[in-house]
C-alpha positions as CSV (number, residue, x, y, z in Angstrom):
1,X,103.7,90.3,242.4
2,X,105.4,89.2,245.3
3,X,107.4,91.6,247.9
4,X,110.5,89.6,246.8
5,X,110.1,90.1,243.1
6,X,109.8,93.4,243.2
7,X,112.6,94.1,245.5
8,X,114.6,92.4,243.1
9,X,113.3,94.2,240.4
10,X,114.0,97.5,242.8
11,X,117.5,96.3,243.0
12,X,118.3,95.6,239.3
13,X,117.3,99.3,238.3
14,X,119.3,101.3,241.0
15,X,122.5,99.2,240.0
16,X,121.4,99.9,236.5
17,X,121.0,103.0,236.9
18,X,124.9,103.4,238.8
19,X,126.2,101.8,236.1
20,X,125.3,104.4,233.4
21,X,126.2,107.0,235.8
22,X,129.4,105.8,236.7
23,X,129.7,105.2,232.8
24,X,129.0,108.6,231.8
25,X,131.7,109.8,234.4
26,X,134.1,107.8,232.9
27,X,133.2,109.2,229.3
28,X,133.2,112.6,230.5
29,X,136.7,112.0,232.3
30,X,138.1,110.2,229.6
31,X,136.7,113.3,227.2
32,X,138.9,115.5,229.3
33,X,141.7,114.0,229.7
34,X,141.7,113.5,225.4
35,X,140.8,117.2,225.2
């Protein structure tokens, strides 16, 4: 695997990653706010 590739692939999983937890702040905010 090339050093590209897997910087790519590097890449894909932290934004992943700040997706669900930006996703799961929102839940938890929106939860809150509801309650």
């Amino acid at each position: 695997m090339h050093l590209h590739q897997s910087f790519h692939m590097i890449l894909g999983t932290l934004i992943a990653s700040l997706i669900r937890v930006k996703t799961q702040q929102l839940v938890i905010t929106m939860t809150l706010l509801i309650l």
